[in-house]
C-alpha positions as CSV (number, residue, x, y, z in Angstrom):
1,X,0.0,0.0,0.0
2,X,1.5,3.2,-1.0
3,X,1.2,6.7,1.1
4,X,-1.4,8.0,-1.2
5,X,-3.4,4.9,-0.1
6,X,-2.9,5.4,4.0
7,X,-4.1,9.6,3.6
8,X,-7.2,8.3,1.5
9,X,-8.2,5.8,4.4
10,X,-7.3,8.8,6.5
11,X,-9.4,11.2,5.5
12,X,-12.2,8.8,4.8
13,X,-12.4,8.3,8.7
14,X,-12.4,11.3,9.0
15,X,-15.2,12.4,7.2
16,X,-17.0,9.5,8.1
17,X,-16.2,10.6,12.2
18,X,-18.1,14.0,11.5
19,X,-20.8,12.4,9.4
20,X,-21.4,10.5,12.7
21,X,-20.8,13.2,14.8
22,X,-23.3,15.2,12.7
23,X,-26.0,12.6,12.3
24,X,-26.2,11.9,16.4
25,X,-26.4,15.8,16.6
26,X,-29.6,16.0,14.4
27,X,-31.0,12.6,16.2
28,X,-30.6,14.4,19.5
29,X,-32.3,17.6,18.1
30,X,-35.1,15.1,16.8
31,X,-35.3,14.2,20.3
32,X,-35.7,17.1,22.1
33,X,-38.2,18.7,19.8
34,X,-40.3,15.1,20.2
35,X,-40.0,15.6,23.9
36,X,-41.2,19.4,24.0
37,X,-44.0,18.5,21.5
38,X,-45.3,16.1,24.3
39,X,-44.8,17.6,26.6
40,X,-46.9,20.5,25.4
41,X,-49.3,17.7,24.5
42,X,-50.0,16.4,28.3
43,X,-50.3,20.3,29.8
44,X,-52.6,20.4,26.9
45,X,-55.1,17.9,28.5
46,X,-57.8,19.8,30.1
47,X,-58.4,19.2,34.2
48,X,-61.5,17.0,34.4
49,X,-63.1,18.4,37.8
50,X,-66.6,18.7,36.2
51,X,-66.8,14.8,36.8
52,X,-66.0,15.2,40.9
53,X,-70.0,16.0,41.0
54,X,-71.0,12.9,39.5
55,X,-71.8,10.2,41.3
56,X,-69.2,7.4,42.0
57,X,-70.6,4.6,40.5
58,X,-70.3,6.4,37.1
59,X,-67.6,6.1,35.1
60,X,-66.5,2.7,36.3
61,X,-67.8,0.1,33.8
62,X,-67.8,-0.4,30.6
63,X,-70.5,-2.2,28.0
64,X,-68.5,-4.3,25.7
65,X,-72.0,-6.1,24.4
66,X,-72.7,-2.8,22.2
């Protein structure tokens, strides 16, 4: 293998190093943006205090013959 050979392989990991480097920096961003979108998602969910008025046996079965 000549020089010319050994500063290809070189610079090919290299660049594949920062194409890594790169590619877990966008997944992270992915991430975070997931996590801040469900997160707005779950304070989105309206308080449901109207049912504490109702009596207790509502609410607590279901009809699976319908």
């Amino acid at each position: 293998m000549d020089i010319n050979g050994i500063s290809n392989v070189a610079t090919t990991l290299a660049e594949v190093g920062t194409s890594q480097a790169v590619s877990i920096a966008m997944l992270k961003k992915a991430n975070d943006i997931q996590t801040e979108s469900a997160t707005a998602l779950i304070e989105a969910i309206p308080d449901n205090k109207a049912t504490a008025n109702l009596p207790s046996h509502l609410g607590r079965n279901v009809n699976t013959t319908a």
